[in-house]
C-alpha positions as CSV (number, residue, x, y, z in Angstrom):
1,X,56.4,-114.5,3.7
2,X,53.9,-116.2,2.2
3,X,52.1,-119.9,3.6
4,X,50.5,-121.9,0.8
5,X,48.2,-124.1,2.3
6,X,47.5,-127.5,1.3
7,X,44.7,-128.3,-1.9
8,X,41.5,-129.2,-0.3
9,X,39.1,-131.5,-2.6
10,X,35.9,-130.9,-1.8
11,X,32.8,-132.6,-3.0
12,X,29.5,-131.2,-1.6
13,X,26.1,-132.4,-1.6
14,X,23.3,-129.9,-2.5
15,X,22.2,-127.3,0.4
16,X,25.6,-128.2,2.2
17,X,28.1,-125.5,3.3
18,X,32.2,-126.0,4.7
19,X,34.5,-124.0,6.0
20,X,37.9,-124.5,4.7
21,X,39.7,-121.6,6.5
22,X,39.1,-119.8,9.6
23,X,41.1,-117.4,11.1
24,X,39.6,-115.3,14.4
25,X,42.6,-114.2,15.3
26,X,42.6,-110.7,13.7
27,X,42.0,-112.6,10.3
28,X,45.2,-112.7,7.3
29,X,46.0,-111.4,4.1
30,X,45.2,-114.5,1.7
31,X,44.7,-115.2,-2.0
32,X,42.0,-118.0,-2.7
33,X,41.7,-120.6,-5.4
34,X,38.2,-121.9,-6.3
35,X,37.8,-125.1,-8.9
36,X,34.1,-125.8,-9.6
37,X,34.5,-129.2,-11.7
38,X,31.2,-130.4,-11.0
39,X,27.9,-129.7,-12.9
40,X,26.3,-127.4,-10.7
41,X,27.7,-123.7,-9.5
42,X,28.8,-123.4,-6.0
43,X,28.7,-120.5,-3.6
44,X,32.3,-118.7,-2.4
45,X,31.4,-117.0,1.2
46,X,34.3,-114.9,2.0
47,X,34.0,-112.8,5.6
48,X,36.5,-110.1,5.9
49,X,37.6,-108.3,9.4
50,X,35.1,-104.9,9.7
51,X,33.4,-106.0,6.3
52,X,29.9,-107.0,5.0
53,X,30.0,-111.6,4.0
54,X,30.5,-111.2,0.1
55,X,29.1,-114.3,-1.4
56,X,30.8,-115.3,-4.9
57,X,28.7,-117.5,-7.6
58,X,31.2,-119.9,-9.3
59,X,29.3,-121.7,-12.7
60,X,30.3,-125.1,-13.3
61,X,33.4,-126.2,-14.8
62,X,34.6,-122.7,-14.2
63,X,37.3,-121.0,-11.8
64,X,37.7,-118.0,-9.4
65,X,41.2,-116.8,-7.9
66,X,40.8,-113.6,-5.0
67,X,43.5,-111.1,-3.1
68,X,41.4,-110.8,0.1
69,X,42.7,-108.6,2.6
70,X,41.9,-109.2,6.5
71,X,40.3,-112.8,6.1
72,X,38.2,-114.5,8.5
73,X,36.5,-117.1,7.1
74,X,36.4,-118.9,3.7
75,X,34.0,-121.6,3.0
76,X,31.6,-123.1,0.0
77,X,28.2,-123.1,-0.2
78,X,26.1,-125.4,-2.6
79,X,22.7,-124.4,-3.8
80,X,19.5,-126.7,-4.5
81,X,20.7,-126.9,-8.0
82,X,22.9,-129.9,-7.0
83,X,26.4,-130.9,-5.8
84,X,29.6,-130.0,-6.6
85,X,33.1,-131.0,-6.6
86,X,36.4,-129.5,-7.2
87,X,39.7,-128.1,-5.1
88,X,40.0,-124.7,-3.1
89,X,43.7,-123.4,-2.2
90,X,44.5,-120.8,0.4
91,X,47.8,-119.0,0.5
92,X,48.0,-116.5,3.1
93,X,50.3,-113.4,3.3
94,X,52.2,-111.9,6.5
95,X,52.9,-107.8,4.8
């Protein structure tokens, strides 16, 4: 069965990072939303169970959508090129 969690807004300064989902636990099977509406990119940090961080470069005004198996952590990253705004959504998977 599948949990879609709820939209997250987010709207970062520059150099900031959050975590917007965090399971230790073993991690889940998830699909994540990213939304970069702003005008600078943002960084998608994704940490898997067993697996190297994979870091994901989302331009502005542009969108990324991921199956991630075994997730641990999800969270955005903005550079020194500015902030950023948009929405992340999480829906997570028991198979």
């Amino acid at each position: 069965m599948a949990i879609l969690l709820p939209q997250q807004f987010y709207s970062l300064a520059a150099n900031v990072g959050k975590s917007y989902f965090e399971n230790l636990n073993g991690g889940a099977n998830a699909t994540i939303t990213v939304n970069n509406n702003g005008p600078a990119p943002i960084d998608l940090v994704v940490t898997r169970v067993n697996a190297p961080v994979i870091t994901y470069v989302i331009p502005p005004t542009n969108s990324l959508t991921l199956a991630v198996a075994l997730l641990l952590v999800a969270a955005l990253q903005t550079t020194a090129a500015g902030a950023a705004t948009g929405t992340i959504q999480i829906a997570t998977a028991d198979f």
